[in-house]
Every structure is written in structure tokens, then in C-alpha cells.
N, C-alpha and C positions, 0 to 999 in steps of 0.2 A: 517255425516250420518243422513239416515231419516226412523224413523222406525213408522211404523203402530201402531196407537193408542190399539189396540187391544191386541197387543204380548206387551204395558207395561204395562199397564195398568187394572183390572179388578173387577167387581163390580160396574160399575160408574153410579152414578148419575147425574143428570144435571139439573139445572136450566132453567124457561123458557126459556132464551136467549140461551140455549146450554151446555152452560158453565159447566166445571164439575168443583159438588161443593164436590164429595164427589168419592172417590176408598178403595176399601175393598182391593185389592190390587196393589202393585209397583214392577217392575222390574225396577233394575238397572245394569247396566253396566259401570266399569271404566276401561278405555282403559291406559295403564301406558306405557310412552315410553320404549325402553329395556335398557340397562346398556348402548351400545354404542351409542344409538341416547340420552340417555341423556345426557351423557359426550362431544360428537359433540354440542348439543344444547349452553352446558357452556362453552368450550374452548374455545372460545374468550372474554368470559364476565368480566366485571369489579371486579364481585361477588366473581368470582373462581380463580380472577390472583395472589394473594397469600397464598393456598392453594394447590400448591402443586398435582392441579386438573388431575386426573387419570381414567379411564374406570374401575378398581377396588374403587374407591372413590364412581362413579357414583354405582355399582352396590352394596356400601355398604349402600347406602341410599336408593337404590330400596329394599332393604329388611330389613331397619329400616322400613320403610313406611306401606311393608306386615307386617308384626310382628306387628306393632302401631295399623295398621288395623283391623287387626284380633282379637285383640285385644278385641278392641272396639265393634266391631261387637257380640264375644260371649257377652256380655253386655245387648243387646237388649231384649227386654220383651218377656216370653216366648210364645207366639203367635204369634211370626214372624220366619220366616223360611230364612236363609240367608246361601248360599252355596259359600264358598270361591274355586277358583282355581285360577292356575299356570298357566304359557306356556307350563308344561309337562304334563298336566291333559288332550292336546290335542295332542301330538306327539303320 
């Protein structure tokens, strides 16, 4: 993916050469595989061959990860603004 400097970034400052030395603010985006391309991803791997490896395994670790995330995330200082969603915050 290639996204325009503009929709992440904003605030920016830049050094003669261009360069930014400085954003007042960052958009992020993380793209998480879903329960089944992650479990495809590990069914063959050395990692997951005694373990018992399952698409309920896979999707109980995609929501240890949101939970640890989120977590984490209310954490952040409060001047920063970070808005969590799901796959159902778009259906």
C-alpha cells in the first residue's frame, strides 16, 4: 500500500533538504490478518506442528493481541487521540 503524505501525516515540518523533522500529527493503520489467513499462514510451520494448531487457536490470538492492544493504547498521554476498531465497525 502507498498512501499520500498528507492523509498520515500532519503538522510537518521540514528541514532544508526536505526532510521531515517534525509532525504534530500521525495516522496509523494496522492491517491484522483474519482468524483464517492466519491459521493458513501457520498450518504448515514448524512453530505450530505440536500445538494442536486450529482457525479457533488462530482467532484466539487475534483477540489476545486486540485486548493487549487496546490496552496499551488507553495508556497513551492524554493529548493523543487513538480510535480503535473491528471488522464489524465496517459491515
Amino acid at each position: 500500500m502507498h498512501w499520500s503524505e498528507d492523509l498520515i501525516v500532519g503538522g510537518v515540518r521540514r528541514n532544508q533538504s526536505g526532510h521531515i523533522v517534525r509532525a504534530e500529527a500521525l495516522q496509523s493503520v494496522l492491517l491484522l490478518l483474519g482468524e483464517q489467513q492466519l491459521y493458513e499462514k501457520y498450518a504448515q510451520d514448524i512453530k505450530t506442528a505440536n500445538i494442536d494448531w486450529t482457525v479457533e487457536k488462530a482467532k484466539a490470538i487475534l483477540q489476545a493481541w486486540h485486548r493487549k492492544f487496546t490496552q496499551v493504547g488507553i495508556q497513551v498521554p492524554k493529548f493523543t487521540t487513538i480510535l480503535f476498531f473491528n471488522e464489524e465497525a465496517f459491515v
